[in-house]
N, C-alpha and C positions, 0 to 999 in steps of 0.2 A: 455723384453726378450733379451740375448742374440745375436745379428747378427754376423755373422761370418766377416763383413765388416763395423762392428761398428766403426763411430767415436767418439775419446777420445780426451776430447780436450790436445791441445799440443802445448806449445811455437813455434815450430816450422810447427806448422800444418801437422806433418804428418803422416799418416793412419798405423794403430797401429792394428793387428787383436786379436781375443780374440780367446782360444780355445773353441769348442764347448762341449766337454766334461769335461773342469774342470776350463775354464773358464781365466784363465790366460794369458797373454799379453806380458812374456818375452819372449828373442829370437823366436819370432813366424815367422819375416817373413811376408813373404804372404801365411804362412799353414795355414788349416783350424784347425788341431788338433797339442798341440807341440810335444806327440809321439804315434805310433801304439798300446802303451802298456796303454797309457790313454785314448785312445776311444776304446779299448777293456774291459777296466777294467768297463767305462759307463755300455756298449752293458752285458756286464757280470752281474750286477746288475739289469739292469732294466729286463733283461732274466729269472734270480734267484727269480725275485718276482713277476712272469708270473700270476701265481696263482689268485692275486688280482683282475687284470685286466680280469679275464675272469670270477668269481665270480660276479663280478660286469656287466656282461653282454654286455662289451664293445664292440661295433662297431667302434670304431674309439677313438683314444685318440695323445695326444700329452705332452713331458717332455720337459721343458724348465728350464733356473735358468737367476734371476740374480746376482747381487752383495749381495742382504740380500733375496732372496727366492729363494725356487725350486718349481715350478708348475705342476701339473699335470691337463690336462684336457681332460675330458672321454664324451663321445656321447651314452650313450647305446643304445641296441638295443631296436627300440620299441620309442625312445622317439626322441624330439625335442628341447631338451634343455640341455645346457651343464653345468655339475656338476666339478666347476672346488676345485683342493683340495692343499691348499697354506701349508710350511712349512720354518719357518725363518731356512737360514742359519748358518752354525757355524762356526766359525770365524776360528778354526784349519783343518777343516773336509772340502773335496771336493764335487762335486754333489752328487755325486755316493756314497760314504756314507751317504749323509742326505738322500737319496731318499731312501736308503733301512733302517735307521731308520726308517721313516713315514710310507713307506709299512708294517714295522712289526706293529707296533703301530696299523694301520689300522688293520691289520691280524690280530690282537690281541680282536680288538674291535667286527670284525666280526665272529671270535670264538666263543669271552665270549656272544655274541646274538644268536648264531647257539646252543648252549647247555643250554640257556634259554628254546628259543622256538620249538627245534627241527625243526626248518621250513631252509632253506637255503635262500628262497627266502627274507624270512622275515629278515638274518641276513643281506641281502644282501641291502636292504633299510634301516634297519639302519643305514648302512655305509653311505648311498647315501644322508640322511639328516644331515649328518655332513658334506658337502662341500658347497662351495660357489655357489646359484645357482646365474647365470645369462644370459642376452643378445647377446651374444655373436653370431655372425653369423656365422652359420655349416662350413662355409668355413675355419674356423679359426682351426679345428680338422679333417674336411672332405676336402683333398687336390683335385685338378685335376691331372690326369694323363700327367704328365711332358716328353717332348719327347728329347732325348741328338742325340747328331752325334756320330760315334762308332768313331768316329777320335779323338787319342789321342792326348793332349794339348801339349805335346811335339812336337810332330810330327807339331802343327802349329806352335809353336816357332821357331824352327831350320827355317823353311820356311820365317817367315818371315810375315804367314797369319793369318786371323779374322777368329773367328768362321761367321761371316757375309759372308765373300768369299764364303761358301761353298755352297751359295743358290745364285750366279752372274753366269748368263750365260756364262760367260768367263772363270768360273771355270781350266779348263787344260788350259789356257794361260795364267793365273796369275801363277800355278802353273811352267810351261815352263819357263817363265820370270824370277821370284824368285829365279832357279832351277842354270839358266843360270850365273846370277848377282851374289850370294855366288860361284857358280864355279870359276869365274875368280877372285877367292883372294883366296878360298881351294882348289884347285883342284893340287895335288904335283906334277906336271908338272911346274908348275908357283909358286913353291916355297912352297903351301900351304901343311896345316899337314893333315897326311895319316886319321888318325882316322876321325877328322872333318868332313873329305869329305864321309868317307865311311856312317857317320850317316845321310848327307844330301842326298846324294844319297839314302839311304834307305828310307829315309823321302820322297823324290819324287816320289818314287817307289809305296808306300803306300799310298802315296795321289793320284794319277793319277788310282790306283787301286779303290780306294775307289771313284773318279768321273764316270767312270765306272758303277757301279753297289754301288749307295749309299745306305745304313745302318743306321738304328736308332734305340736307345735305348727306351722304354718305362717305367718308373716309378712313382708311386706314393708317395708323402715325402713334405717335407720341405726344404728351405735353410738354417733354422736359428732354426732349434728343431728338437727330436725325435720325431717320426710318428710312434702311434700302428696298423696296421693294423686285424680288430678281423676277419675277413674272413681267412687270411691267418693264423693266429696267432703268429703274429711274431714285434718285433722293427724293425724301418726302420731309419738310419742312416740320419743327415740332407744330403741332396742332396746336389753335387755341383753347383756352384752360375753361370755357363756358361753353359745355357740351350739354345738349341734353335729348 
């Protein structure tokens, strides 16, 4: 599968990221996706083919790809074993198109069984004995609920701090410190530039706001795959890799 922090090996050993939605490895950077319009266009397909996944009575599912597959693995409701469903890549085509071929495919199959048998349920098990079953451990498609700091990654950059800092009792004097030491080289009294300073300053402002009265995010996901969740009925985007 996919890691958004996969290493590739490289003459020069250095950490090369892969997008998460189509999979790609030029000018990436250290992003997770290489643009807005290709993890929307993912999120847009696996969306368009909702349909299957909730036919199929899914509780939890997860999409993955690698270099020669895309993966799909489904948890229904009701059961303990997960139905996973493989499709070879193609070699001009992205995720997000092979995925919404096989969902049609599938769509297809559980049609031509739904006007056989007139039963839904029964098309719907047909589908489910065409996938790979296996061992897999629930945790692998049933995530735990992951908890983020509302403190934006910028906001520690400019600073200077770890998402680690944020849980040191010293918190507001690492801050102070930090705040201090960039001042005296931005600060345009002492030569330094106007913008710089105004963003560090804001950056202090928001962190010592946020020591104060701390904040965290709560979600359910992946760092390295899409997450279905079927309670809500919805894709859930891999999660960011600085959780804490």
């Amino acid at each position: 599968m996919i890691k958004a922090t996969a290493l590739i090996p490289h003459e020069h050993k250095r950490i090369r990221y892969r997008c998460l939605s189509c999979g790609t490895t030029e000018n990436m950077g250290r992003r997770r996706y290489c643009s807005v319009e290709c993890r929307q266009k993912l999120r847009l397909r696996l969306d368009a083919r909702m349909g299957l996944v909730e036919v199929l009575n899914t509780r939890c599912g997860t999409f993955s790809f690698s270099e020669t597959l895309i993966m799909m693995d489904i948890l229904p409701y009701g059961s303990s074993e997960i139905f996973s469903f493989l499709y070879p890549r193609s070699p001009d085509k992205k995720p997000a198109d092979d995925f919404s071929r096989m969902a049609d495919i599938l769509g297809e199959r559980w049609w031509a069984e739904k006007r056989r048998t007139n039963k839904r349920f029964l098309a719907s098990q047909h589908v489910l004995e065409q996938a790979v079953r296996n061992y897999k451990p629930l945790t692998s498609v049933k995530p735990i609920i992951t908890t983020f700091s509302s403190v934006k990654k910028t906001t520690l950059l400019i600073l200077n701090l770890e998402r680690a800092d944020l849980f040191s009792p010293a918190l507001k004097q690492l801050i102070k410190n930090s705040f201090r030491q960039q001042a005296k080289v931005h600060h345009p009294d002492v030569g330094g530039d106007s913008e710089i300073f105004r963003k560090l300053h804001q950056a202090y402002e928001d962190m010592i706001s946020w020591s104060r009265n701390p904040t965290f995010i709560r979600r359910r996901g992946f760092p390295d795959k899409w997450f279905y969740d079927g309670d809500k009925k919805k894709w859930v985007q891999p999660l960011p890799e600085a959780t804490i």
